[in-house]
C-alpha positions in Angstrom: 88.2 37.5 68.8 87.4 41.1 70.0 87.6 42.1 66.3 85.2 40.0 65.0 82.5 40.7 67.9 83.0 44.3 67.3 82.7 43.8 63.5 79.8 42.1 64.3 78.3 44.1 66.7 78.5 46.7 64.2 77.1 45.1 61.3 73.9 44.5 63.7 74.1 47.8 64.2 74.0 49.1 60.5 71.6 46.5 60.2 69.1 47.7 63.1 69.5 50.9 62.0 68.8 50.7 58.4 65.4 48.2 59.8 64.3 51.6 61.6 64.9 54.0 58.5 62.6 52.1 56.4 60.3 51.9 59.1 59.7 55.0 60.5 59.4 55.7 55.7 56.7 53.5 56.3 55.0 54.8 58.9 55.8 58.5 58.0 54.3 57.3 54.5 50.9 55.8 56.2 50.2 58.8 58.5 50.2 60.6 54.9 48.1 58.6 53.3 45.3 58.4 56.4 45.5 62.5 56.4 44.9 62.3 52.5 42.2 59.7 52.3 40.8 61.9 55.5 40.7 65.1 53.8 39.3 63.4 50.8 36.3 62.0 53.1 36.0 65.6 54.8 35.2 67.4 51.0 33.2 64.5 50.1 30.8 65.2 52.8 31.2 68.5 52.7 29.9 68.5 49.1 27.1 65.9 50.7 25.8 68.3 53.0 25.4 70.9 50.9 23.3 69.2 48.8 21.4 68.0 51.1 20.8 70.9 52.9 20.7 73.2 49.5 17.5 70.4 48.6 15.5 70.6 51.6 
């Protein structure tokens, strides 16, 4: 009976840990999409205010 709460206890394990690993993909993968779309916004208005400035 040991065996088989140890087996399990491990396969909860592998489990939990392969939950995290995606994760901590996703979030690494949403923190680089927020820094992309950020950077995009930051040229955008960049390009904005020079315009706007250049015109008046």
């Amino acid at each position: 009976m040991d065996t088989l709460d140890n087996t399990l206890t491990t396969s909860q394990i592998s489990i939990l840990n392969t939950i995290i690993a995606r994760v901590q993909s996703k979030i690494l993968s949403i923190g680089y999409h927020l820094v992309f779309i950020k950077s995009k916004i930051k040229k955008r208005l960049k390009i904005i205010s020079r315009i706007f400035f250049f015109n008046f």
